[in-house]
C-alpha positions in Angstrom: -8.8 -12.3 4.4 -10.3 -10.4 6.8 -9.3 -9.6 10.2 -11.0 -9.1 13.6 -10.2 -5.3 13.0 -12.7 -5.7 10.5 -15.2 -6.9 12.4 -15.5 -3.6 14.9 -17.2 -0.4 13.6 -14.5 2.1 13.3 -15.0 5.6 13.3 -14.5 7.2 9.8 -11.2 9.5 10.9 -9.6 6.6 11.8 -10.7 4.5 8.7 -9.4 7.5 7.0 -5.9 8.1 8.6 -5.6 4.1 7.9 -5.8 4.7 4.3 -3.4 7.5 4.8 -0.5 5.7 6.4 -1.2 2.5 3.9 -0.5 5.1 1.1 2.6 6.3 2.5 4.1 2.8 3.7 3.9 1.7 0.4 5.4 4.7 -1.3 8.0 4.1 1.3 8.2 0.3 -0.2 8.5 1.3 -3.3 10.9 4.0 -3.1 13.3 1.2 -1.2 12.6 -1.3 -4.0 13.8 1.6 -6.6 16.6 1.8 -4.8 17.3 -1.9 -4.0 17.1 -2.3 -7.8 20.0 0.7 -8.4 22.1 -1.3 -6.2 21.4 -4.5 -7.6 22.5 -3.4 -11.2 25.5 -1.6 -9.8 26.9 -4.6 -7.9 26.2 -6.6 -10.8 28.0 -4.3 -13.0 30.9 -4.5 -10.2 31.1 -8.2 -10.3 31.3 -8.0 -14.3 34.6 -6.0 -13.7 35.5 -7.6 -10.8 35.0 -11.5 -12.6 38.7 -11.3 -14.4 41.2 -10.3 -11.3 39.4 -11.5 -8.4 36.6 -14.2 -9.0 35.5 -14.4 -5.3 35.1 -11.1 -5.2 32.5 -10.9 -8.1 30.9 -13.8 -6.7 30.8 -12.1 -3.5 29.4 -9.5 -5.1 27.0 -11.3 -7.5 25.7 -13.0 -4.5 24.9 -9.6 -2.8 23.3 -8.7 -5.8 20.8 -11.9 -5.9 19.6 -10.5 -2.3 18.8 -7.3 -3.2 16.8 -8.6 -6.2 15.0 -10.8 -3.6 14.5 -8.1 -0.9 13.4 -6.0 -3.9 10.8 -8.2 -5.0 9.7 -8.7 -1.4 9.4 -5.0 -1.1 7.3 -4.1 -4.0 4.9 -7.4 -3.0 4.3 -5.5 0.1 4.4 -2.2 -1.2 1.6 -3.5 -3.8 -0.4 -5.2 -0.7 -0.2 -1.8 1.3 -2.1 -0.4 -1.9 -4.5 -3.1 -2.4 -5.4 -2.8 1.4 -6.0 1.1 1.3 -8.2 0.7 -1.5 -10.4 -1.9 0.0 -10.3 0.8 3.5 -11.4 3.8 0.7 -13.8 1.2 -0.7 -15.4 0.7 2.6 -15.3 4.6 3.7 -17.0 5.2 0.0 -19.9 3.2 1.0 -20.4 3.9 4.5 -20.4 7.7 3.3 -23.1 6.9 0.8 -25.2 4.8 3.1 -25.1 7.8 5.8 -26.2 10.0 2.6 -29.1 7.8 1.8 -29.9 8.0 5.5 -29.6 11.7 5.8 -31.9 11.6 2.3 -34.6 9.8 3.7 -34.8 11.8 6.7 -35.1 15.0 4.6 -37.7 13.2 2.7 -39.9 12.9 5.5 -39.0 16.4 6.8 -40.3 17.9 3.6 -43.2 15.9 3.2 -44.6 16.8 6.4 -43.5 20.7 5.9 -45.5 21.0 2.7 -48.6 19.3 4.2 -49.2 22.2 7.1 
């Protein structure tokens, strides 16, 4: 949905650095989900071992396991929002740069006209 942000005529810099730091938030995202997932498979693998001598252990662990798959999923939702929202920001900063060319092209345009009738 949109936002009031979206509603104010930003400058291009900033429309730019917002890209930028939705880019690297969700490479952060999804760098923590990669490793959420590691975990996940090792404690899993823990509470396999663990089921035969100490069953509240590997529940224990099992359980710990369940939240980092949740966590994990959380984390590569947003990570996959961050994205989605950057490209929409670069989507928006691609046509405001080619209305400002058509503008400039225009201007030209009449520059020339009036150069070649003198």
């Amino acid at each position: 949905m949109f936002s009031e942000k979206d509603l104010v005529t930003r400058e291009l810099g900033d429309m730019q650095q917002e890209v930028k730091n939705l880019l690297a938030e969700s490479e952060h995202l999804r760098k923590e989900c990669e490793t959420a997932i590691e975990k996940e498979a090792e404690l899993r693998r823990e509470s396999i071992d663990a089921r035969p001598e100490n069953p509240e252990l590997a529940e224990m662990l099992w359980q710990e396991a369940e939240n980092l798959h949740s966590d994990g999923r959380d984390m590569l939702r947003l990570s996959v929002e961050k994205r989605l929202c950057a490209a929409e920001v670069q989507h928006r900063i691609n046509i405001r740069t080619q209305i400002e060319s058509l503008d400039n092209y225009d201007e030209i345009w009449r520059k020339s006209m009036r150069t070649g009738r003198t």
